[in-house]
N, C-alpha and C positions, 0 to 999 in steps of 0.2 A: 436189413435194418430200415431202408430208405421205406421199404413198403409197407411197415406199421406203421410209420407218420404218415404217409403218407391214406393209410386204410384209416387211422385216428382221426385227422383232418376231415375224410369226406363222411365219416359215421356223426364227427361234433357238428358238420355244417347237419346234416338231414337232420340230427336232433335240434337244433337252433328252428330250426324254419321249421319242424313238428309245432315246436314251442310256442314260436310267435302265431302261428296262425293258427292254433286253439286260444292262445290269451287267455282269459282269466278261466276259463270252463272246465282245464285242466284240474283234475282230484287228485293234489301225490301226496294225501293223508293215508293211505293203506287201507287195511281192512277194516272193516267198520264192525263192531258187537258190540254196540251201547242199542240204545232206546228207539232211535231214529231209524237205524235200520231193518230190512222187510222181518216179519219173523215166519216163522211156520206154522203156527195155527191156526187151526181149519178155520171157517167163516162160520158165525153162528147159523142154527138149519134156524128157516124162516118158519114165521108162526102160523098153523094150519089157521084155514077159514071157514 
């Protein structure tokens, strides 16, 4: 028993200091499928000369 707190403890500190030292950069919105995100199609072909 003593070694899940003990494995909890050092799993919560490495996520803490993950955390702090990304700061704000951090994205825990998930997946993205709106507008903003890349999409898949192709790039218009450029116009002959």
């Amino acid at each position: 028993m003593w070694k899940i707190v003990v494995g909890f403890v050092i799993f919560a500190a490495i996520a803490l200091y993950v955390i702090s030292k990304a700061g704000d950069k951090v994205d825990m919105s998930g997946e993205k499928h709106g507008g903003d995100s890349a999409t898949h199609e192709p790039a218009p072909a450029a116009a002959p000369k």
